[in-house]
C-alpha positions, 0 to 999 in steps of 0.5 A: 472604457467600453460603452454599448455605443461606441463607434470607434472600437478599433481606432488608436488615440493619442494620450491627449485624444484619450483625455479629450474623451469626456468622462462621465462625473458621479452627478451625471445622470444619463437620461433617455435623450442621451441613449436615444441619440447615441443608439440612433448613431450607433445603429446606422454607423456602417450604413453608408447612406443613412448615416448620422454624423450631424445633429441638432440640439436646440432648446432654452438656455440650461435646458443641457445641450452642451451637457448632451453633447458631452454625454454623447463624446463619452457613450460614442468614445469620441474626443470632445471638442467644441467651439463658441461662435461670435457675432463677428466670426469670418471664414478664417475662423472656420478654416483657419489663418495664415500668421506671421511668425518668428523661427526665433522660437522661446527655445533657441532665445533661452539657449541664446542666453545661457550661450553668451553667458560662457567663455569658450566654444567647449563650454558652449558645447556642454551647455548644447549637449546638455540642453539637449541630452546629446553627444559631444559630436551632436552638440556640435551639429545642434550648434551648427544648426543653430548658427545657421538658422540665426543667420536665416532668420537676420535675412528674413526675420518673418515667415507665415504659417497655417493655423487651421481652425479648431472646426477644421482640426476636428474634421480632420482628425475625426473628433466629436465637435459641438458648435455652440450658438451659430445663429448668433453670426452676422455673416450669414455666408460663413455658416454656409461655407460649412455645407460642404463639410457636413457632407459625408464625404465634406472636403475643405479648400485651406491654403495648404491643400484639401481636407477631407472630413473624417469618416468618425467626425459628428458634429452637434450643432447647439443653439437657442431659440429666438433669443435676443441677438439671434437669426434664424439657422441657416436653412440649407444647414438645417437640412444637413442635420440627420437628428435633432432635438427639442431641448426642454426641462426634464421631467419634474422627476428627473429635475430631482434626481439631477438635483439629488446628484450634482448638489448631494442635496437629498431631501426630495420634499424641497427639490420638488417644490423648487421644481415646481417652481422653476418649471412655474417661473419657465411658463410665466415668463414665456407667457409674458414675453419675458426674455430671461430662463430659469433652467436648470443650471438655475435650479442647481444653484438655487438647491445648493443654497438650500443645501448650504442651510439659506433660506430659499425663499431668499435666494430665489430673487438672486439664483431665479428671478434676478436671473429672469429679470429685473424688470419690476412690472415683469418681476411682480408677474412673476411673483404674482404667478407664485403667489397665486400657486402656493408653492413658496407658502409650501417651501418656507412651511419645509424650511423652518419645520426643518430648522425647528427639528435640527434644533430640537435634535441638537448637534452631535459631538464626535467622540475627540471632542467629546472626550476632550469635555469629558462627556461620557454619555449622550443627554437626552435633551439639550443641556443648559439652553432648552428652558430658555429656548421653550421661553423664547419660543412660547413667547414668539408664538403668544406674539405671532399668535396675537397679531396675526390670528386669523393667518392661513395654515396648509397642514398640520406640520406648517403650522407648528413651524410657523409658530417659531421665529426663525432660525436666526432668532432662535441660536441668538436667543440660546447663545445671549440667554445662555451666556450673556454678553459683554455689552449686556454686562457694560449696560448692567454697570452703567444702569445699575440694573442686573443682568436679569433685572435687564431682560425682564425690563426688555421683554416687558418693553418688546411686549408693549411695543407689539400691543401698541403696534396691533392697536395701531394698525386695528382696522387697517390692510396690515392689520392680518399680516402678521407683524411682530417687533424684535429687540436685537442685541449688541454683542462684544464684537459688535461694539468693536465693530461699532467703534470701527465704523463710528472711525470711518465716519468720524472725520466727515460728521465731528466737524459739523456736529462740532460747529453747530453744537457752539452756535446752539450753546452761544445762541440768544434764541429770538426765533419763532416756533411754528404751529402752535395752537395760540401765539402773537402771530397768524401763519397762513402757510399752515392753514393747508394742514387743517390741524388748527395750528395756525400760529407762531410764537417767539422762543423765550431765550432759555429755549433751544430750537427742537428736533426729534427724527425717527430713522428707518431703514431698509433691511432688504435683501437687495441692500447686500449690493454694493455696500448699500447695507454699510452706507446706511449703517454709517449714516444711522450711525452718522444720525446717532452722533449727531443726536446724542451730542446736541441731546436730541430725541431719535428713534431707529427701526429697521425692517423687512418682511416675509421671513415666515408665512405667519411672520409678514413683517419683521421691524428691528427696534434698535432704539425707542424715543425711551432708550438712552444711548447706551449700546446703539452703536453695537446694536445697529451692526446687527442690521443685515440684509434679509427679505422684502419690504413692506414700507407703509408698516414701519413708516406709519409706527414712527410717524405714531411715535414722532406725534406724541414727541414735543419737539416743535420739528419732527423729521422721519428720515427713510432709507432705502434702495428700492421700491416696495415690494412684499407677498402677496401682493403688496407692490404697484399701486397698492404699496404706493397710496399706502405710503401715500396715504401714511404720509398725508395722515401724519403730514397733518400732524407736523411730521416732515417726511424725507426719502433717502434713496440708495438704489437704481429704484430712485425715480419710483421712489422719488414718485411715490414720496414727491420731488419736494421729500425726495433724496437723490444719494448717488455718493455712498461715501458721503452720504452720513456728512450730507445726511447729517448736514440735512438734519443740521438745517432743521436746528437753524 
């Protein structure tokens, strides 16, 4: 294909040279860089004197330099080629190199084989002349030669041949070559060697004679700028370039419609913001020395995980800022930098606004499936669910609404998609509401209770829960932030799941559970129960606590020793790494055997935060001190990674709940793989006195707090909790057996 820029007009190439020559894909998008350079090139082509053959593209990682390099092989109609520096890279890596070789090649050893494998001189030269399509006379000749060069190669069985560089091969041959990332070698003499090529009439010295540069060869240099590892290019090089550019973003406009066409994303609304955000993050970080890019090969990535149907304010940390850093002081000012902009605020209103039309519209069958369910009109409303998704979402809202009245709104269209769940709880409300499911239908059985008798009891709980909790934290810097109590639901496959997992754990956590549960059973109790407010002995240890429970007494013998644990954990998203999200799920479910066999008191809340503007804190109830064990196991599989973490929140609602239990121990177990973190600005010093701060309320209490961490955050963690709460757990694979060892301690 002619472009208006080609310079190679009357030139033959080879069928390989030709596949060299980059064709443009539908999601190109040819930009004013693009025909400026190669209208710059094509004008000055004929003139002998002013004639651009080297060009420079320096700019940040992402910002399209090899992109442009590529656009130019197709608008120039040169064969591309490229090659990648090193550190390490010599001269021979620019000229090329003298090898040893074998002349035994692949060819003559198959034909070898088969030879052997013959039993007379006319079957070996049938074979020949079939080999290698040939006369019965020139099999004979083949065989010939082919006697004589295994009788060459036994007197000398090495030779040496010239294998010239790919930058030598694209001189020669006249190619389009970019150099990618030359600053990052070492030799600073090896880039030197390279002048006398970038001449117009450049002339290389090989071990095999002089080659002389190519009249069609352009070379384009692209490199970063002062990137780590990096040295300044070479100045007698930079001289010979005849253009460069300053590779930047592109303008926000052009961000989206590359954006449009490399992912087929085309709700611009969304991409622009996402713009916004790179271009934000870019400034940020070059403001703050930070080391990381955020480019547009982030942005793709990061729009077609929106175009996939994920949350964006999710994906942002693993496709943006993970990418800039994982530095926590540099991420909390990059976070700082969004927070103060209201971007994602207006990203999220997009998404779930979204989430609520599609679901409104429902889903369009095609007419096989729908003559298959004979359905031969379309409804005009959603069939069969939609009284019980307006149920579900007026009483999300009544809950939102509640807790976090005086939540900012941006418009009008924000505000309706931030009255909803999201969208996870919404298909889960429609599929369970609709169907049921089998562990409902096992718990029906086992209580009793209908099915509808059942949901009436969990809605009426999951109402309760929410007062209690925006009563507890009436008055408190939470107290705005938007916080409401899910009741998740086990399914079938999640019990199956459950007991899948409950057969991984089994042979680390039964013996000991075993074990203790004898010595419990058989044991004449003469131990004494600490803080009580009167009893026959004084404990100066507890005087500390200012609680006035000062005293022991002696167990009566009917009496069994007392624990009630309260589990949290960490819902984040940073959990989905390398099995954190199942390690604590086995220990969860490690801690659910262990109490449901010696009978004990448990409660397990997971949580995360900031799924919606109006919803800050989401916290999973997956068992009440109330609950019996019925369905746990199922209901826990339903844990999953999913945003940040506001641990003050959950920390502060069980260490409430642990005070009214009467155990005379009450351990609250967290686990968790990393520092708090939520928006705006609950991280640093604030998140940490206010874990502080829960702890010291309720330490007074007689509630014993213990810090589980699973993460690379374990010295932030092991600060904010203090040496003496703090679990280093390194071995996943054992955690639940250690963990339930723990807890075995408190019974002793």
């Amino acid at each position: 294909m002619k472009t208006p820029y080609a310079v190679t007009s009357g030139r033959e190439f080879s069928k390989l040279e030709r596949m060299m020559i980059w064709e443009k894909p539908a999601s190109h998008q040819t930009g004013e860089v693009e025909l400026r350079v190669a209208s710059e090139i094509k004008e000055n082509w004929d003139d002998p004197e002013l004639k651009i053959f080297n060009v420079l593209l320096e700019g940040d990682a992402g910002s399209g330099k090899t992109e442009l390099a590529k656009a130019l092989s197709y608008q120039l109609q040169l064969p591309y080629t490229k090659v990648t520096c090193f550190a390490d890279m010599d001269k021979s890596d620019v000229f090329g190199a003298l090898l040893p070789v074998t002349e035994n090649r692949e060819e003559d050893g198959e034909l070898l084989e088969a030879i052997y494998q013959t039993d007379s001189l006319q079957a070996v030269l049938d074979l020949v002349a079939r080999h290698f399509s040939l006369t019965q006379m020139a099999a004979k000749e083949k065989l010939a030669q082919l006697v004589e060069r295994i009788e060459n190669t036994a007197e000398n069985p090495v030779q040496y041949r010239f294998y010239p560089s790919e930058i030598l091969r694209a001189l020669e041959k006249g190619y389009l070559l970019e150099i990618q990332e030359p600053t990052v070698i070492r030799d600073a003499s090896v880039m030197v060697a390279l002048n006398s090529a970038l001449e117009a009439n450049g002339m290389l010295n090989t071990p095999t004679g002089l080659v002389r540069r190519h009249p069609d060869c352009v070379v384009v240099i692209t490199t970063n700028r002062n990137y780590q590892g990096t040295r300044p290019l070479n100045e007698s090089l930079r001289d010979r370039m005849q253009h460069a550019e300053k590779m930047d973003l592109p303008p926000l406009e052009v961000m989206v419609s590359r954006g449009m066409a490399k992912t087929g994303f085309d709700h611009k609304e969304p991409l622009t913001i996402m713009g916004k955000v790179i271009r934000l993050l870019e400034e940020t970080a070059k403001a703050n020395a930070i080391k990381g890019v955020a480019g547009m090969r982030s942005y793709f990535y990061w729009v077609n995980t929106v175009k996939q149907g994920q949350d964006p304010l999710i994906t942002l940390y693993p496709k943006v800022l993970y990418k800039l850093t994982t530095e926590p002081s540099e991420l909390s000012l990059l976070e700082d930098a969004l927070a103060k902009s209201g971007l994602l605020k207006d990203l999220s209103a997009w998404y779930h606004g979204r989430n609520l039309q599609a679901f409104k519209e429902g889903r369009r069958l095609s007419q096989a499936e729908a003559d298959a369910r004979n359905i031969t009109e379309e409804a005009t409303t959603l069939v069969g669910a939609s009284d019980e998704v307006s149920s579900d979402s007026k009483e999300a809202t009544e809950e939102t609404d509640s807790l976090a009245e005086t939540a900012p709104t941006d418009s009008d269209t924000s505000k309706e998609a931030m009255k909803l769940p999201d969208s996870e709880e919404h298909s889960d409300a429609v599929s369970q509401s609709a169907t049921g499911t089998e562990a409902e239908a096992d718990e029906a059985v086992h209580t009793g209770a209908t099915a509808k008798e059942l949901a009436e009891q969990e809605k009426t709980l999951k109402k309760q829960l929410n007062q209690k909790a925006r009563k507890l934290f009436k008055g408190t810097s939470h107290e705005k932030e938007g916080l409401i109590i899910h009741r998740p639901k086990a399914t079938g496959e999640n019990q199956r799941e459950a007991q899948a997992l409950l057969g991984e754990i089994q042979p680390q956590v039964a013996p000991i559970i075993k074990k203790l549960k004898e010595i419990l059973e058989n044991e004449v109790s003469v131990d004494f129960s600490r803080g009580q407010y009167t009893g026959i002995r004084f404990d100066a240890s507890r005087v500390a606590y200012e609680d006035f429970r000062t005293f022991s007494k002696k167990n009566p013998p009917q009496e069994a020793p007392s624990l009630a644990i309260g589990l949290r954990v960490d819902e984040s998203g940073s959990m989905v790494r390398e099995g954190r999200l199942t390690a604590a799920q086995k220990a969860a479910m490690g801690v659910l055997s262990f109490s449901k066999e010696l009978d004990l008191p448990l409660m397990i809340y997971g949580d995360t935060a900031d799924l919606s503007s109006r919803e800050k804190t989401s916290i999973y109830s997956y068992k009440e001190f109330s609950d019996d064990y019925q369905n746990v196991s199922g209901k826990l599989m339903t844990m999953k990674p999913r945003q940040n973490n506001r641990d003050g929140v959950p920390l502060r609602l069980l260490a409430e709940a642990l005070t009214k239990e009467a155990a005379t121990t009450k351990v609250l177990l967290s686990i968790s793989d990393g520092q708090p973190k939520a928006l705006p600005d609950y991280t640093g010093k604030k998140a940490r006195e206010d874990i502080q701060q829960v702890i010291a309320d309720y330490e007074r209490q007689g509630v014993i707090f213990l810090a589980a961490a699973i993460g690379e955050d374990q010295d932030i963690i092991q600060e904010i909790y203090g040496e003496h709460r703090f679990l280093d757990i390194s071995d996943l694979q054992h955690f639940p057996e250690e963990l339930v060892n723990l807890l075995a301690q408190y019974l002793d």
